[in-house]
Backbone as a printed PyTorch tensor [residue, N CA C, xyz], in Angstrom:
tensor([[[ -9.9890, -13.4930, -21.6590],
         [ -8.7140, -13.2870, -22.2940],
         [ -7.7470, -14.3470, -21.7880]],

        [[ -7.5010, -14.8160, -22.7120],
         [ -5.9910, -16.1640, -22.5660],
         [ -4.6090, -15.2950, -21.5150]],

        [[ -4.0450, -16.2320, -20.6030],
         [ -3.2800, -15.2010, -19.6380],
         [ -2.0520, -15.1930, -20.8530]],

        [[ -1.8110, -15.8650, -21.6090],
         [ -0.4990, -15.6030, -22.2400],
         [ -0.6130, -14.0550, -23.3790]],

        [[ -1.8000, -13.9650, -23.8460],
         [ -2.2600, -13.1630, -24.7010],
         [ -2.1150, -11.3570, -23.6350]],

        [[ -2.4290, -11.8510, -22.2570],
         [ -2.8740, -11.0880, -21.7680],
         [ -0.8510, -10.4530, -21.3340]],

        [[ -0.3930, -11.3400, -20.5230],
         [  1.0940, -10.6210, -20.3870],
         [  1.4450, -10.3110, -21.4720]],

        [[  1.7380, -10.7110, -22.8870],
         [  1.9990, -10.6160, -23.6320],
         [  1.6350,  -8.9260, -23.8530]],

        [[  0.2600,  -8.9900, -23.5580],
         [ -0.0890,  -7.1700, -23.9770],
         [  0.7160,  -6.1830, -22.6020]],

        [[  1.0950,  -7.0000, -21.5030],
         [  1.4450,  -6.1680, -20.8360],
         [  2.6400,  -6.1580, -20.8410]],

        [[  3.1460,  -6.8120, -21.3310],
         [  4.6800,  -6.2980, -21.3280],
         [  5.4440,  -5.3600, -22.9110]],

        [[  3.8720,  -4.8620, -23.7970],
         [  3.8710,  -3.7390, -24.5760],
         [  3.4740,  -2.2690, -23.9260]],

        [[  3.1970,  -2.7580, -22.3900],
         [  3.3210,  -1.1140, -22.1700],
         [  4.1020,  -0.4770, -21.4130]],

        [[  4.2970,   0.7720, -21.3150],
         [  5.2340,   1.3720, -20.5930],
         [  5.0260,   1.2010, -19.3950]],

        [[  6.0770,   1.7540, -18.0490],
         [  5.8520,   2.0350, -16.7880],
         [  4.6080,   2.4660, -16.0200]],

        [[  4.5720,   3.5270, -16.7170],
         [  3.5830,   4.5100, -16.8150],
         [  2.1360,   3.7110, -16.5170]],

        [[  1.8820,   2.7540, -17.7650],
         [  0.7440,   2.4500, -18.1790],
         [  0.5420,   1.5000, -17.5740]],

        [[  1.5400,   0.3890, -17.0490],
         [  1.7290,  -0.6980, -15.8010],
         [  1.4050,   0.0170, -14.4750]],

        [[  1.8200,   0.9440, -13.9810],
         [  1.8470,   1.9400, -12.7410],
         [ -0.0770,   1.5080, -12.6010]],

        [[ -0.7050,   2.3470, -13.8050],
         [ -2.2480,   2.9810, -14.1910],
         [ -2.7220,   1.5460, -13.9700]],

        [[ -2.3830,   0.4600, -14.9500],
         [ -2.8870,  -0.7420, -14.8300],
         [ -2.7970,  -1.2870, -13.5060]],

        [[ -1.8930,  -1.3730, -12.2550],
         [ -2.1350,  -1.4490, -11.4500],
         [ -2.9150,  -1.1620, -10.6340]],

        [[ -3.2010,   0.1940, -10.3830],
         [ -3.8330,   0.9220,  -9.8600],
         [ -5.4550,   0.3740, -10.1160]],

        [[ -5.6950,   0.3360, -11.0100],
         [ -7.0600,   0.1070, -12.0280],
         [ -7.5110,  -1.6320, -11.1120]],

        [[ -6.7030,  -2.2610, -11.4390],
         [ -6.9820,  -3.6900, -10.5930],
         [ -6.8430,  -3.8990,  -9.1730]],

        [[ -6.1060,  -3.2690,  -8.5250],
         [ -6.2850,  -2.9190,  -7.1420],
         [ -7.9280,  -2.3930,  -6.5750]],

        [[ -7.9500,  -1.2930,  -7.2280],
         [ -9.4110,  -0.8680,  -6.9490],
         [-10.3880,  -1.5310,  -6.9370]],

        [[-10.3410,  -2.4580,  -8.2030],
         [-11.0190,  -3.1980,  -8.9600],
         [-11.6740,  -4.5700,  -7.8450]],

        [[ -9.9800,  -4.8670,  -7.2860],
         [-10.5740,  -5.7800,  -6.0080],
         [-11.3070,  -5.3290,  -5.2920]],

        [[-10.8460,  -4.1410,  -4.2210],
         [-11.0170,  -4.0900,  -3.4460],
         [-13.1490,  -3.5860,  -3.7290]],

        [[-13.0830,  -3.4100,  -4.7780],
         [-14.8150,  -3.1580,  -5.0390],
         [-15.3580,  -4.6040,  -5.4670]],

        [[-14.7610,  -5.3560,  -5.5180],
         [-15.1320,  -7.2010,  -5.5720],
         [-14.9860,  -7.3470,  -4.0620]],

        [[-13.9910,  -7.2350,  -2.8940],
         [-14.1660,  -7.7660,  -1.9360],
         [-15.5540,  -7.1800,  -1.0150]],

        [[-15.3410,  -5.7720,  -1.7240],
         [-16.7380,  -5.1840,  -0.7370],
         [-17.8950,  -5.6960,  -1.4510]],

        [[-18.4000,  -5.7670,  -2.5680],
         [-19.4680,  -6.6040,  -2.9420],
         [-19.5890,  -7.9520,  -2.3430]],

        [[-18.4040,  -8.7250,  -2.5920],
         [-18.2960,  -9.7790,  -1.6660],
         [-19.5070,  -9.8040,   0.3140]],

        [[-18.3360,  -9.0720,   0.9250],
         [-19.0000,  -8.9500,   1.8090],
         [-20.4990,  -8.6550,   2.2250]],

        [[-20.9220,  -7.7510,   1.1780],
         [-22.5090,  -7.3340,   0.9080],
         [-23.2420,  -8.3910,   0.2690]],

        [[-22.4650,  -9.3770,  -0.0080],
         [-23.6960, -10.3830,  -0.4390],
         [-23.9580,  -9.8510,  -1.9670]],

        [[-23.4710,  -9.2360,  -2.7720],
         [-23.7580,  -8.3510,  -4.0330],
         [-22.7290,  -8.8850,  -4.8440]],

        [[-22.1100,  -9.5750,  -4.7640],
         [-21.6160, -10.6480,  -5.6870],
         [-21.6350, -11.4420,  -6.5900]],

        [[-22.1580, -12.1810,  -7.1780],
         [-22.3940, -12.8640,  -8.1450],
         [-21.5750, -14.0510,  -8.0750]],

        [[-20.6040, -13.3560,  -9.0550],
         [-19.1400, -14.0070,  -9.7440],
         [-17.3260, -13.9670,  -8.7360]],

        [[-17.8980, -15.2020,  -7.7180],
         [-16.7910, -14.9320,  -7.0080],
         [-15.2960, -15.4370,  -7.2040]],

        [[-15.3450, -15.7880,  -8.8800],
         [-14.3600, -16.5540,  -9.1480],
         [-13.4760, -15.4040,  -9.7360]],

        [[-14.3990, -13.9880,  -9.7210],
         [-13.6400, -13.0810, -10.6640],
         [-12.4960, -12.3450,  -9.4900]],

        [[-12.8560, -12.9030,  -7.8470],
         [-11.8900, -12.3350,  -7.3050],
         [-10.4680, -12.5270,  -7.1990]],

        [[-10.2560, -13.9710,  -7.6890],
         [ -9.2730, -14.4610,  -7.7140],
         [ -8.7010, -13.9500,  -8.9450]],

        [[ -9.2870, -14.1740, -10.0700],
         [ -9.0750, -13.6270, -11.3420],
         [ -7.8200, -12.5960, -11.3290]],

        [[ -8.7960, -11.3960, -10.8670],
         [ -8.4050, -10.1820, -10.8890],
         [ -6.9860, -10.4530,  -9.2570]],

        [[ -6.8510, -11.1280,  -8.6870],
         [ -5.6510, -11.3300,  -7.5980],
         [ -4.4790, -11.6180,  -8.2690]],

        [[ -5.0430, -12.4930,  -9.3530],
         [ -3.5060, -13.4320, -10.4740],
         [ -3.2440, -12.0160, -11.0480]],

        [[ -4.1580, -11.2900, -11.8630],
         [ -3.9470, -10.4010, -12.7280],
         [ -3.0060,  -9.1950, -12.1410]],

        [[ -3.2670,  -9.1020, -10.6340],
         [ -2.4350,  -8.0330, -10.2170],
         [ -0.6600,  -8.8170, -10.2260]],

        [[ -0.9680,  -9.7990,  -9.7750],
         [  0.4770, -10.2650,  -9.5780],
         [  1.3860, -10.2660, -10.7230]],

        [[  0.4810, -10.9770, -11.9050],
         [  1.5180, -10.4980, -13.1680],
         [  2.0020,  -9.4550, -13.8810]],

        [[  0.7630,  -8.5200, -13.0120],
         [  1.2430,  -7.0240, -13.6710],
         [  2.7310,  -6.5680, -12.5230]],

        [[  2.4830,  -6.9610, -11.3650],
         [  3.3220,  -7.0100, -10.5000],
         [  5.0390,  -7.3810, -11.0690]],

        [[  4.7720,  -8.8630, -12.2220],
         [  6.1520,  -9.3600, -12.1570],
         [  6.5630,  -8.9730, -13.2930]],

        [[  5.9800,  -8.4730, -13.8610],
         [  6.4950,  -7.6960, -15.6660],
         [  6.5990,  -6.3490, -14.8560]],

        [[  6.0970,  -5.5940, -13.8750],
         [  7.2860,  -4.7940, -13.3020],
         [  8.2290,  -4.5180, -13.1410]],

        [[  8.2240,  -5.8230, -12.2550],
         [  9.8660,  -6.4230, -12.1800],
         [ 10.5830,  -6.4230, -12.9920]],

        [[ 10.0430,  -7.3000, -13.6240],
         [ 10.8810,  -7.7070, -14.8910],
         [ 11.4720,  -6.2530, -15.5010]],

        [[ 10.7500,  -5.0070, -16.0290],
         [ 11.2720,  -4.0520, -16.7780],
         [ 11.9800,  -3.6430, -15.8090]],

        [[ 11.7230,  -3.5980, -14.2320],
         [ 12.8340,  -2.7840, -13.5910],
         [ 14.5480,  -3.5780, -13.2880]],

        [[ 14.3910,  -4.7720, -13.4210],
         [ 15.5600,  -5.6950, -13.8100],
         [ 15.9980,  -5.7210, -14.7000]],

        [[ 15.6090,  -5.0390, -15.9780],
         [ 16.1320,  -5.5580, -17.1660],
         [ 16.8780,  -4.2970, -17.4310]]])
């Protein structure tokens, strides 16, 4: 998914659903870093991936709680 395509969808959802979406990618790492460590990895480019992805869900947070 294109990142512009991708904020773009996130700044159509509510609090609520940003809160959930957070939550969802947090986890998400932290079950990439433990694969990581286990050698059960694969695709270690998806950790970073999913690091950007939290942050922008992070700043369209912001953003709705500033606005």
């Amino acid at each position: 998914m294109k990142k512009t395509s991708f904020i773009e969808d996130l700044r159509s959802y509510s609090a609520q659903e940003l809160d959930q979406r957070l939550v969802d990618a947090k986890k998400e790492l932290f079950n990439l870093r433990f694969q990581n460590a286990t050698n059960q990895l694969e695709n270690t480019a998806r950790i970073r991936e999913v690091r950007r992805n939290i942050a922008r869900i992070e700043t369209v947070i912001t953003q709705k709680a500033n606005a």
